[in-house]
C-alpha positions in Angstrom: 34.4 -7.0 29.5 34.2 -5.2 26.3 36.7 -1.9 27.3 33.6 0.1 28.1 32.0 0.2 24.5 28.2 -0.9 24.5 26.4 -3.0 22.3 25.5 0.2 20.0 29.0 1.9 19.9 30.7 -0.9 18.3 31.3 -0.2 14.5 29.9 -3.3 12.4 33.0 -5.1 10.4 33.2 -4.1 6.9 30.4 -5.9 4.6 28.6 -6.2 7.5 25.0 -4.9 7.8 23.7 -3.5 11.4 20.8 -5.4 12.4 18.2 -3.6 14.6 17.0 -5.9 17.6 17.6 -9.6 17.4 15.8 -12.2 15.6 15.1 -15.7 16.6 17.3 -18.5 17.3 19.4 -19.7 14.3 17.6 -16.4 12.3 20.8 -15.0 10.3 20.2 -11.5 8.5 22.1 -12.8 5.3 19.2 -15.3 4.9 16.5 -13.0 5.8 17.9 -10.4 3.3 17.7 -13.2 0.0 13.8 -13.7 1.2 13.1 -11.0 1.4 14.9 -9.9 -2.0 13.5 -12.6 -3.8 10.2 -12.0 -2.3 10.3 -8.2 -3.7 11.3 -9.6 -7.1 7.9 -11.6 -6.9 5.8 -8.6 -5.9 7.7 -6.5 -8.7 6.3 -9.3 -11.4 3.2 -9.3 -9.8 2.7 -5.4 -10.1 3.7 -5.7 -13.9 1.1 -8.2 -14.6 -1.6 -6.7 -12.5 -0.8 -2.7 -13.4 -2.9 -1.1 -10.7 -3.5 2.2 -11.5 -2.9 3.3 -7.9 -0.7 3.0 -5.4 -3.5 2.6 -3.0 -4.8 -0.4 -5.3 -1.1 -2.0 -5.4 -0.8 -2.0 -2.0 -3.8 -3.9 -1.9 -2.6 -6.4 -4.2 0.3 -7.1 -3.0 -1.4 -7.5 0.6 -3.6 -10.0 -0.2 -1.1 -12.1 -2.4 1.7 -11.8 0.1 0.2 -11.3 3.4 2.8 -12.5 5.5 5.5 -10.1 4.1 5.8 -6.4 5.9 4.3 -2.9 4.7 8.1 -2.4 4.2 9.0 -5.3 1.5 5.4 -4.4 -0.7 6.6 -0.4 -0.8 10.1 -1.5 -1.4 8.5 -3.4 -4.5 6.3 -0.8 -5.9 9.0 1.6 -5.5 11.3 -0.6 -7.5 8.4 -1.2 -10.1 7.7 1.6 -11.2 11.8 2.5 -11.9 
């Protein structure tokens, strides 16, 4: 079998990224990661159009003009916009 290591003992190969859980069929994380980088970069231009003088009112923003992305991504972006 696998010498007795389990699924969260074995060391990722170098330049690889752990992915938590699994993701559909045919879902690579490589992909996933450009999306979701590029989709950051889009809520960062957003943010410096928009300038919402809260973070309460950004996350707002960037709900309703990117609702399908993840509380995760729209932080990610206002984090990186205000840098």
């Amino acid at each position: 079998m696998n010498g007795g290591k389990t699924f969260h003992s074995i060391e990722p190969s170098p330049g690889e990224r752990r992915v938590l859980g699994e993701g559909p069929p045919g879902w690579s994380s490589t992909q996933h990661c450009a999306v979701t980088d590029s989709r950051v970069s889009e809520m960062r231009a957003l943010l410096a159009q928009m300038r919402p003088v809260s973070d309460s009112e950004a996350l707002q923003c960037l709900r309703r003009a990117f609702p399908e992305s993840t509380l995760a991504a729209r932080v990610a972006a206002m984090a990186t916009s205000r840098g």
